[in-house]
Every structure is written in structure tokens, then in C-alpha cells.
C-alpha positions as CSV (number, residue, x, y, z in Angstrom):
1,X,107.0,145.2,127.3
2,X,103.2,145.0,128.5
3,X,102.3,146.3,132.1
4,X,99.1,144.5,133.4
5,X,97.7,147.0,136.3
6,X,94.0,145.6,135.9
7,X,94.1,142.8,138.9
8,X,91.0,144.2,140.2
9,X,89.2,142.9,137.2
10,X,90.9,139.5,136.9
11,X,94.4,138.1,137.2
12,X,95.8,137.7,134.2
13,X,97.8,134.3,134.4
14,X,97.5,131.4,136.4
15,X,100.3,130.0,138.7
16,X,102.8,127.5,136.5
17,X,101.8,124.8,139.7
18,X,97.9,125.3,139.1
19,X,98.1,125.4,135.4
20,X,100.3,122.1,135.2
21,X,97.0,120.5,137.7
22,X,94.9,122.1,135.1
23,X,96.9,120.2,131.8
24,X,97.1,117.0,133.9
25,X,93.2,117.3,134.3
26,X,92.5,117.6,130.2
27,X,94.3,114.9,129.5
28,X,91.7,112.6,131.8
29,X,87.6,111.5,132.1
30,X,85.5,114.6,132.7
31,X,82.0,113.3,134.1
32,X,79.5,114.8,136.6
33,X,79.8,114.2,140.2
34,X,77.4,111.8,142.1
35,X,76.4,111.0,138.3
36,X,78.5,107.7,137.8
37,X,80.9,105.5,139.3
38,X,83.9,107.7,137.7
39,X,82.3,110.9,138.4
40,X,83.5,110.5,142.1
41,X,87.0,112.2,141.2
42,X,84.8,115.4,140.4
43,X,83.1,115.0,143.7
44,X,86.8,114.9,145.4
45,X,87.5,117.9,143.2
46,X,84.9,119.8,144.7
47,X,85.8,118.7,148.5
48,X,89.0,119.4,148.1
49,X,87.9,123.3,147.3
50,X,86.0,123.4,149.7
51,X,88.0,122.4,152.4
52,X,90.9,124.8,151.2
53,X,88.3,127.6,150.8
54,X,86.6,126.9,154.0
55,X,90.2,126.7,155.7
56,X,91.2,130.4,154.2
57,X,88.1,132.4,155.2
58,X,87.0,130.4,158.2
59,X,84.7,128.3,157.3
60,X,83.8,125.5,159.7
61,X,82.2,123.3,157.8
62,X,83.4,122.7,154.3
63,X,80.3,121.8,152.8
64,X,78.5,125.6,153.6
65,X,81.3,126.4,151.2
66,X,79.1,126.3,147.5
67,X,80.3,127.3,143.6
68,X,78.6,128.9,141.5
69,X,80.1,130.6,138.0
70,X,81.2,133.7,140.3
71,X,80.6,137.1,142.9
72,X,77.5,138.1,140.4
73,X,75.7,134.8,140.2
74,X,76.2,134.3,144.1
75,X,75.2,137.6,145.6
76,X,72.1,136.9,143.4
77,X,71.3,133.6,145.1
78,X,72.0,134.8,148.5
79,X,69.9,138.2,148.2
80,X,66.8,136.4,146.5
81,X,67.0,133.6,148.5
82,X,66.8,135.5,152.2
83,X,65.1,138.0,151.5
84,X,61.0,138.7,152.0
85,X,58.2,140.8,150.8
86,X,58.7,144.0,153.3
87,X,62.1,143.6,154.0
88,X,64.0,146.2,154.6
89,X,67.5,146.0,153.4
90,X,70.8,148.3,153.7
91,X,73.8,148.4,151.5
92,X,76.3,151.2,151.0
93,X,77.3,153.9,148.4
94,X,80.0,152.2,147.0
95,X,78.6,149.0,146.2
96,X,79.6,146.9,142.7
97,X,76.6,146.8,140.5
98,X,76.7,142.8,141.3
99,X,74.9,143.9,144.3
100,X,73.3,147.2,143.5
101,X,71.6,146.2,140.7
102,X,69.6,143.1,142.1
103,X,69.0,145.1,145.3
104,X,67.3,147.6,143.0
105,X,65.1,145.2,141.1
106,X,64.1,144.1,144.6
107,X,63.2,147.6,145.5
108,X,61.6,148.7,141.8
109,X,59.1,145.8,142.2
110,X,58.0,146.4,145.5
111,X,59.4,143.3,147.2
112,X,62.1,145.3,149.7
113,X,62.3,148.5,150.9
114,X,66.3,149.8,150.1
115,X,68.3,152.4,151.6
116,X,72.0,153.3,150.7
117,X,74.2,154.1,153.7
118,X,76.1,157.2,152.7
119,X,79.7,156.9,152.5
120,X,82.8,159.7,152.5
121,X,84.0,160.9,149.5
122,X,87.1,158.7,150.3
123,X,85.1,155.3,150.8
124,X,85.0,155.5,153.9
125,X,82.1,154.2,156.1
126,X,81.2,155.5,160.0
127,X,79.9,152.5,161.5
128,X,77.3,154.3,163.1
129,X,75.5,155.1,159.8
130,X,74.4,151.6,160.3
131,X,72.6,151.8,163.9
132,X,71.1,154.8,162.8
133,X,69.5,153.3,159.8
134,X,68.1,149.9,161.1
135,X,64.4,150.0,161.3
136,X,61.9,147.5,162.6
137,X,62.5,145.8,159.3
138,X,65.2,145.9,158.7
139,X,66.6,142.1,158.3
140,X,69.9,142.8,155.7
141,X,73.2,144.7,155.3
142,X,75.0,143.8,152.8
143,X,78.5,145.1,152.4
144,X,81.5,145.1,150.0
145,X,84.6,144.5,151.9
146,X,86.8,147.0,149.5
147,X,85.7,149.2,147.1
148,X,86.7,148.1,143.9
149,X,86.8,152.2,142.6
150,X,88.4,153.8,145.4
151,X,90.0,150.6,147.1
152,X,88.8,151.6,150.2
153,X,88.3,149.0,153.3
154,X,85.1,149.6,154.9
155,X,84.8,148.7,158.5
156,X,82.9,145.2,158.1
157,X,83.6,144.1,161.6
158,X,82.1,146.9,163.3
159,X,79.0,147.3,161.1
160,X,78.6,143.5,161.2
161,X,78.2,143.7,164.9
162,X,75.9,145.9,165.3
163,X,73.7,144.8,162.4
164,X,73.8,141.7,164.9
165,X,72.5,143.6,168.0
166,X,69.4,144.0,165.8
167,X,69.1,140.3,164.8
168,X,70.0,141.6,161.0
169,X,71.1,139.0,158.3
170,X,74.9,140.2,156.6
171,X,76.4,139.5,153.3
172,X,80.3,140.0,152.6
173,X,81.2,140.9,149.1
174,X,84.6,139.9,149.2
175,X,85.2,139.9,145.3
176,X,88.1,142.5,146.1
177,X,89.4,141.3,149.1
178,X,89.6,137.1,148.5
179,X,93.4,136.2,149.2
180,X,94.7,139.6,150.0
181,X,93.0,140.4,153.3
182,X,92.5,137.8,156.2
183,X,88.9,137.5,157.1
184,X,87.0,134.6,159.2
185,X,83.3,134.1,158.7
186,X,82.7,132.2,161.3
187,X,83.4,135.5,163.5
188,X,81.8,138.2,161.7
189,X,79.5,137.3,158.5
190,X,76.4,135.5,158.0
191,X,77.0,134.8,154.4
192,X,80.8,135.7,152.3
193,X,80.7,135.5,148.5
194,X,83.9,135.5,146.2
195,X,85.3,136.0,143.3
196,X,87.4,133.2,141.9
197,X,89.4,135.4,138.6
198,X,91.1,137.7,141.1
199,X,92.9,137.6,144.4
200,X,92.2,134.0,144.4
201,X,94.1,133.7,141.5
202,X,92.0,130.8,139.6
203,X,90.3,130.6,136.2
204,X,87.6,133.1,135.2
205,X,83.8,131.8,135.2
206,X,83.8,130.4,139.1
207,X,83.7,131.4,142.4
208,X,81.0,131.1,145.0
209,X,79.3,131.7,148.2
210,X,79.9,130.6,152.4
211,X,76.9,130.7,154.4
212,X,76.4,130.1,158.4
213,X,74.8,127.0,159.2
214,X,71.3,128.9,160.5
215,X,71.2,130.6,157.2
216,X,71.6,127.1,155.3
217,X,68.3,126.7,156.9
218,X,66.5,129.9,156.2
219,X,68.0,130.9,152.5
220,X,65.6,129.5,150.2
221,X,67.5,128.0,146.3
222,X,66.7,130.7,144.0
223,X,67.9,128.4,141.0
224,X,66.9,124.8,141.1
225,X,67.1,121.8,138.5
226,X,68.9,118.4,138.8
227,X,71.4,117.1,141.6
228,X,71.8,113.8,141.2
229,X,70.3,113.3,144.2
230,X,67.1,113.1,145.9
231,X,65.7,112.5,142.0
232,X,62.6,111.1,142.9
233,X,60.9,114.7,144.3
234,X,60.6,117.8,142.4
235,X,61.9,119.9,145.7
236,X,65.3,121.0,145.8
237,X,67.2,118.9,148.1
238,X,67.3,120.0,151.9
239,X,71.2,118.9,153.0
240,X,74.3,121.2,151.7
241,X,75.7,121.1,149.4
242,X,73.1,119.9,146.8
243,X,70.5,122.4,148.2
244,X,72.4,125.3,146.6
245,X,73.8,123.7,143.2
246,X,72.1,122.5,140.6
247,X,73.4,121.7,137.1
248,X,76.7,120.5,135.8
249,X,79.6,122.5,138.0
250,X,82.1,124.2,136.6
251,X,84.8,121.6,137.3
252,X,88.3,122.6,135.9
253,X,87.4,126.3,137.2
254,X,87.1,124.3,140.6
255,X,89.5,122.5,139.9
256,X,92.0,126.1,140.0
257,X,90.1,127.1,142.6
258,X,91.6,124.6,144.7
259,X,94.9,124.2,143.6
260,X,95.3,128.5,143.6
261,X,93.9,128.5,147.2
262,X,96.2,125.5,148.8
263,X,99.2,128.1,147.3
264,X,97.6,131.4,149.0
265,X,97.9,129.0,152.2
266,X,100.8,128.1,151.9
267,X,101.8,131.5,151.2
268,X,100.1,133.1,154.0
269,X,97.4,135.7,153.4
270,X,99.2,138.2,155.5
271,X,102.2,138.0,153.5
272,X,100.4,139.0,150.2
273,X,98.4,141.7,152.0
274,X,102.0,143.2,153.2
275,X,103.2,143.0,149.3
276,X,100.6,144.7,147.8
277,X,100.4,147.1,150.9
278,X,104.1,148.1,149.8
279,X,103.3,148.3,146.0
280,X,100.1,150.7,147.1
281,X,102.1,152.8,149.4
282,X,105.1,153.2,147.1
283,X,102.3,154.1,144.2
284,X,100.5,156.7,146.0
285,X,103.5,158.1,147.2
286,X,104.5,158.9,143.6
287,X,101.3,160.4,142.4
288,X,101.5,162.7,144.7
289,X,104.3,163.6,143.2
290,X,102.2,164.4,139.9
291,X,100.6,168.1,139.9
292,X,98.0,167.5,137.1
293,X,96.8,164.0,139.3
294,X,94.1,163.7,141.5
295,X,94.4,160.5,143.6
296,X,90.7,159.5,144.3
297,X,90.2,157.7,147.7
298,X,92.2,157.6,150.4
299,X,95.6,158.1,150.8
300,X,96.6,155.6,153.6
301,X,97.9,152.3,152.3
302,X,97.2,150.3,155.5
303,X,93.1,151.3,155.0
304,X,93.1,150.2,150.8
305,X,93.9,147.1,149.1
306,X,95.8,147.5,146.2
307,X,93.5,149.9,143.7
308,X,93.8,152.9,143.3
309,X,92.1,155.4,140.8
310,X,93.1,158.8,140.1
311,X,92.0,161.6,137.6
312,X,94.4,163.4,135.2
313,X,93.2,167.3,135.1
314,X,92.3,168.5,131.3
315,X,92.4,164.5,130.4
316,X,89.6,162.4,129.5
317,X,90.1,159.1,131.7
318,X,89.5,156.8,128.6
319,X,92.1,159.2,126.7
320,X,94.1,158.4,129.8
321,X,94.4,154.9,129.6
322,X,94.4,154.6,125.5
323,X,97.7,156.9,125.8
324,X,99.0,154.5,128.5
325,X,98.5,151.6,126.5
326,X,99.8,153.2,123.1
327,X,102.4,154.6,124.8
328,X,103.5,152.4,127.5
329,X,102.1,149.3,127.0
330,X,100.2,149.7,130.5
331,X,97.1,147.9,130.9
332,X,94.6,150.0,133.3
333,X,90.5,150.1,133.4
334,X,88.7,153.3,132.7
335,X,84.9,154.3,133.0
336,X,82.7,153.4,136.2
337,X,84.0,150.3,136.7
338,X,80.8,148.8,137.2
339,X,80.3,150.9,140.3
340,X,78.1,154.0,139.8
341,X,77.5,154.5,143.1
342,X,81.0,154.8,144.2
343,X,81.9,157.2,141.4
344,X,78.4,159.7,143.0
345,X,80.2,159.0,146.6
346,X,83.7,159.9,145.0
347,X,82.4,162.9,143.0
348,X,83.8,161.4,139.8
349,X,80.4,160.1,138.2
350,X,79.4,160.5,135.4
351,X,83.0,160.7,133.7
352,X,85.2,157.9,135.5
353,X,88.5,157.5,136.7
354,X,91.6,155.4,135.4
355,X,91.6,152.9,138.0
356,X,95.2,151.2,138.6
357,X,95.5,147.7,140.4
358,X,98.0,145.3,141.5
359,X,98.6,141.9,142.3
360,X,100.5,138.6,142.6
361,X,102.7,139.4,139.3
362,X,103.4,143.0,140.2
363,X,106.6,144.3,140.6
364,X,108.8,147.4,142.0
365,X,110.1,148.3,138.5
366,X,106.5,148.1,137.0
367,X,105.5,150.4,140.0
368,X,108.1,152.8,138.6
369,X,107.9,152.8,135.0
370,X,103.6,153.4,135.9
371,X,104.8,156.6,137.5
372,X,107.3,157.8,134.9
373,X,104.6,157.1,132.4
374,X,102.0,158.8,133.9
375,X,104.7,162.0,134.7
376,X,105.3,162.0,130.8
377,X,101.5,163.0,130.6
């Protein structure tokens, strides 16, 4: 028996529902929308993902929701695309590399200044680590919403309004929090980007980006190219959605997008947060259990989603997770997990962790046999 505990990376199956939309899809036309007469069932498609994602993260209008091939891509356009020579911009120390590393490039060739707002060991952020580091400026904060490392929740709200008191742009990375913790835009965030291969539960390759409707106006397209409409000009169109995606979309991975989302409605986001809040608390509860095991983050399954990484003392974390595999047939991550800067703020860089994650096909007994496995150790 295999043990998938990698949800934080992608889910690995899709709903039987979405899959059988997915089949009934192949066996049809596939043409671009606005393109042709039958290319209008793509443009449906791509409303009807749009509503359902706009309607989960509280988006008002359902055309500021735009698709892209994922998290990576998105928090690319959105960066490049607000900010300007001189900015100053703020992230923290446990940001994924998807932001990290454009915010860098940004700062290596002179366009931004950067500063990292320092988190605990634990994740955790003080909010007033934010006023304390706006400067004259200063015009972004961009924030992860979890910590895919340490699973923390950082406190997005409160660091979102004061980044407004200063008339500062923010960016949600919600790659780690999309279908497992409730969140409306509208209220807090500027711009939200997600992650369509994991708590959304939808095909791998697509996800996308939210914005406000002032900052459909100020972001600039930082990839341009053909629309199907407005062909006569060589300027990106100015009305949303075509401003923001250019090129052939990604239509089946839309396609799941949709159909995954309308279930996690139906569902109710708070419901799957309470799930995975019982798999987490149950997990932690049992590594602490463990002498040799060092649970990394904290230890309070109401402030986490459902990741957790730990170290094994006198164990290599790769060793770790080949011996779970070999042994077990547990499926885990080890390594930096894309996120350097967590592992500094965690004390775990440069060796890593064995990170363990849950999701929608988790279960009690899976919970328990990860524990016994890792006791055997």
C-alpha cells in the first residue's frame, strides 16, 4: 500500500466527478476562444472558472479573476507588472522561491529596493514588523498566506491593513492555502494568486491571479502577444480579461479548475479546513510522541494548514524519506522545498527537513501507520 503525504506539492488524483467532465471534454472540438464560431464553448469554459473562483475567494467581478499556467507564472506577472524603478518592496522570510526569486532579480538589477521582514523561528510573523519597515517608498508587501516549509499562517489580515494605512500595493500567495482556508479579496488583498495542482484539487500546469479593479488599471501586461481581439493595434488590449492573457489558454486545465472548485463550494471551505485541522492536530500530537523527532514550526493546529516538517536526529532528511518510501511506501518531500528562506528562519537550512502534508484523500489510518513508521526509525 502507497501513502501519498506530499499534498503540498500537488494532489495526486483528481475527483471521479471532475475527471468524468475531463473525459467528456476529449472526446469533443478543442478550439481557441473568441477565435471562431465553435470556440465560444472555451470562452464559456473560462467564465464558468471564473465565476466559481471569483465566488470562493471573493471576487466581485469574475472577469479580474485571470489563468495563467500557475502560482510561479502569476506572481511573476503581478510583481513585474506593478512594480517601478525605486520601489521599495517588502516580503517575508518564509517566502516560496516563486516569489523570492523574481523579487531578487528585481533587487540585483537595481530596479527595487527589497527588504525581508524577519519572521520567528516557528513562521510566525508580528504584524508590526510591517509598520516598522514601510519607508517613503515603499509601494509592495507581498505575502505567502502559509508557509509551505513550516505550514505556518501568517497574519495577512493584519499586515494587509496596515500596508493599507500607507497607501502600499499587497499580493496574497495563496498557493498553500487555495480551498483549505476561507479568504475574501475583496476585504483584505489587492492582488491573490493560486495554485491550481493543490488545494484546489485541479490538473497540474494552471492556476492564476485575482486583482482589485484599481489595480486592473495600474498593473501593466508583462507578457503580451495575440488575443483575438483588438487585432488591429500592437498594444495589449485595455478591458479584462484579454489585458492579462495572451496566447492559447490552458483549457482542459480550466476546464478542472472549474469543475474542482464548484465541488470545494459545495463542500464548504470551512469543512475541509476542519478535516485537515484534525489530521494536523492528531499528527503532531504523535510526533511528539517520538524522542529522536524534531517537529519544525509550530505546534498549534488551529495556526497551520495541514504541513508539517520535522527533523529525525542522527538522520539525513533525504535518508529519511528514501527509508519511508522503501520501507513504508510513504510518499513525503525532502530538501528545501523550494523555500530557502524559510529553512534560514527555521534554522534547518542548508540540510532540509522531511516535510509531511495532507489533503482531500487523507485518512485517520494513514495518519497512524505515518506515526508507526516513523517510531520504527
Amino acid at each position: 500500500m502507497t501513502i501519498y503525504a506530499n499534498y503540498a506539492a500537488t494532489t495526486p488524483a483528481l475527483s471521479p466527478a471532475v475527471s468524468g467532465e475531463l473525459r467528456e471534454y476529449l472526446g469533443g472540438t478543442h478550439l481557441n476562444a473568441g477565435r471562431n464560431f465553435e470556440g465560444l464553448e472555451t470562452g464559456a469554459i473560462a467564465l464558468r472558472a471564473r465565476r466559481a473562483v471569483g465566488k470562493l475567494f471573493g471576487v466581485a467581478d469574475p472577469l479580474r479573476v485571470l489563468f495563467s499556467s500557475g502560482a510561479t507564472q502569476s506572481l511573476n506577472m503581478v510583481i513585474n507588472g506593478l512594480v517601478r524603478p525605486g520601489d521599495h518592496v517588502l516580503a517575508t522570510g518564509v517566502e516560496h522561491n516563486a516569489t523570492a526569486r523574481p523579487l531578487d532579480l528585481l533587487r540585483k538589477s537595481g530596479v527595487i529596493e527589497l527588504d525581508w521582514l524577519r519572521c520567528r523561528p516557528d513562521g510566525s510573523l508580528d504584524p508590526g514588523t510591517v509598520r516598522n519597515a514601510i519607508r517613503k517608498n515603499t509601494k509592495l508587501l507581498v505575502m505567502t498566506h502559509a508557509s509551505n516549509v513550516l505550514g505556518t499562517i501568517l497574519p495577512v489580515t493584519e499586515c494587509f491593513r496596515i500596508a493599507h494605512e500607507y497607501g502600499v500595493l499587497t499580493i496574497l500567495d495563496m498557493a498553500q492555502t487555495g480551498g483549505v482556508l476561507p479568504f475574501i479579496m475583496e476585504d483584505y488583498a489587492d492582488v491573490i494568486v493560486f495554485a491550481g495542482h493543490k488545494g484546489l484539487g485541479a490538473l497540474a500546469g494552471g492556476g492564476g491571479f485575482a486583482v482589485g479593479e484599481s489595480i486592473a488599471e495600474r498593473m501593466r501586461p508583462w507578457i503580451s502577444g495575440g488575443t483575438g481581439s483588438v487585432s488591429h493595434s500592437l498594444d495589449m488590449p485595455e478591458f479584462m480579461p484579454d489585458r492579462f492573457e495572451p496566447g492559447t489558454q490552458n483549457t482542459i486545465g480550466i476546464l478542472s479548475l472549474a469543475a474542482s472548485v464548484e465541488e470545494i463550494l459545495s463542500a464548504g471551505v470551512e469543512k475541509i479546513r476542519e478535516r485537515e485541522r484534525g489530521h494536523t492536530a492528531r499528527f503532531i500530537a504523535g510526533l511528539r510522541e517520538i524522542k529522536k523527532i524534531h517537529v519544525c514550526g509550530t505546534l498549534d493546529p488551529d495556526r497551520c494548514v495541514s504541513v508539517v516538517s520535522v527533523e529525525v536526529r542522527g538522520y539525513d532528511a533525504g535518508e529519511v524519506s528514501r527509508l519511508l518510501f522503501e520501507n513504508h511506501g510513504i510518499i513525503t518531500r525532502s530538501g528545501l522545498h523550494c523555500s530557502p528562506l524559510a529553512h534560514k528562519t527555521a534554522g534547518t537550512f542548508p540540510g532540509g527537513t522531511v516535510r509531511f502534508s495532507f489533503g482531500s484523500g487523507t485518512t485517520e489510518a494513514e495518519i497512524e501507520a505515518i506515526l508507526e513508521a516513523l517510531d520504527s526509525l
